[in-house]
N, C-alpha and C positions, 0 to 999 in steps of 0.2 A: 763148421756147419756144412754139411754135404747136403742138395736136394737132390728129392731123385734118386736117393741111394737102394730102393727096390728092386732096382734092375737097370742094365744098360751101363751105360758111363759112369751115371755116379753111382753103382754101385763099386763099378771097377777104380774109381777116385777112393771110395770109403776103404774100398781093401788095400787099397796102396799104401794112403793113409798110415791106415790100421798096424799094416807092415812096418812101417817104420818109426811104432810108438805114439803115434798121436791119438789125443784122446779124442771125441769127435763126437758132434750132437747130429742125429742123421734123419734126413725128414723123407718121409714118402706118402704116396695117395693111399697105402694099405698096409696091416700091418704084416700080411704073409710074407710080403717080398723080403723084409726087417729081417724076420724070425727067421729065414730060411738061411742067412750068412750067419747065422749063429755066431761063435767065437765069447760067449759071455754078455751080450747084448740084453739089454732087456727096453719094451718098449711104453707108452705112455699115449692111449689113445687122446686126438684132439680133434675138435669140428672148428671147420675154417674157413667162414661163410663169407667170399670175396661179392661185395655189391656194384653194381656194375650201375654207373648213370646211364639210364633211358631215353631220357630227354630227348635225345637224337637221333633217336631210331626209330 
């Protein structure tokens, strides 16, 4: 599982990866960045609503 793999690092971790046969679940905040390393990928939109306690602020 690669985050982040839309760009930057872990995209460059996901191609690395990817290089040398691993199969890989890759997560990003969009799905263009995904789609744009092409290579037989296909993606799977999800909402991923992180709740943040208030209490304290």
């Amino acid at each position: 599982m690669v985050t982040g793999a839309g760009a930057g690092i872990g995209r460059a971790c996901a191609v690395a990866f990817a290089e040398r046969g691993d199969r890989l679940a890759l997560i990003a905040r969009d799905r263009a960045g995904l789609e744009a390393g092409g290579g037989g990928t296909s993606s799977c939109p999800a909402v991923v609503d992180l709740l943040t306690d208030r209490r304290n602020s």
